[in-house]
C-alpha positions, 0 to 999 in steps of 0.5 A: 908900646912894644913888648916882647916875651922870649920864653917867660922873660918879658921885655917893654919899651913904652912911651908915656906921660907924667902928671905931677901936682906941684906941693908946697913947702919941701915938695919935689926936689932934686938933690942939691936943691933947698925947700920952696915950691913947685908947679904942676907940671907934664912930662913925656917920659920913655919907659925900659922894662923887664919882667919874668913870668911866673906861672901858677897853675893854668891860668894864673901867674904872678911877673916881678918887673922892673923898669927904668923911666927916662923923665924930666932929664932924671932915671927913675927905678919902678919896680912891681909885681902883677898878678896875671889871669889867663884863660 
């Protein structure tokens, strides 16, 4: 994981890994694609960030971030809030 912070703007890039537990009947799908099944499956993704931190007093904080998962041939916004502690 690399991550840099320039003033309060904070940038990520990340490497991970995806778990997904298989459902039955309409289950993960991707557009275009009928009902049915899917398997459990691992995925290695590639995660781009971007956050900006917001800072609260002396110790806290609260980072609005959002992200971009490269996974599985398929983009995937994730977007979040952290709250931070610092001392």
């Amino acid at each position: 994981m690399t991550k840099r912070t320039l003033g309060n703007l904070q940038l990520l890039a990340a490497a991970g890994v995806e778990f997904h537990q298989g459902r039955d009947g309409d289950g993960h799908r991707k557009s275009g694609e009928g009902g049915g099944t899917d398997k459990d499956a691992t995925y290695f993704l590639l995660r781009l960030g971007a956050g900006y931190d917001i800072h609260l007093g002396e110790s806290f904080g609260i980072v609005p971030n959002l992200n971009l998962d490269f996974v599985n041939n398929e983009k995937v916004w994730v977007y979040g809030l952290a709250f931070t502690y610092g001392w």
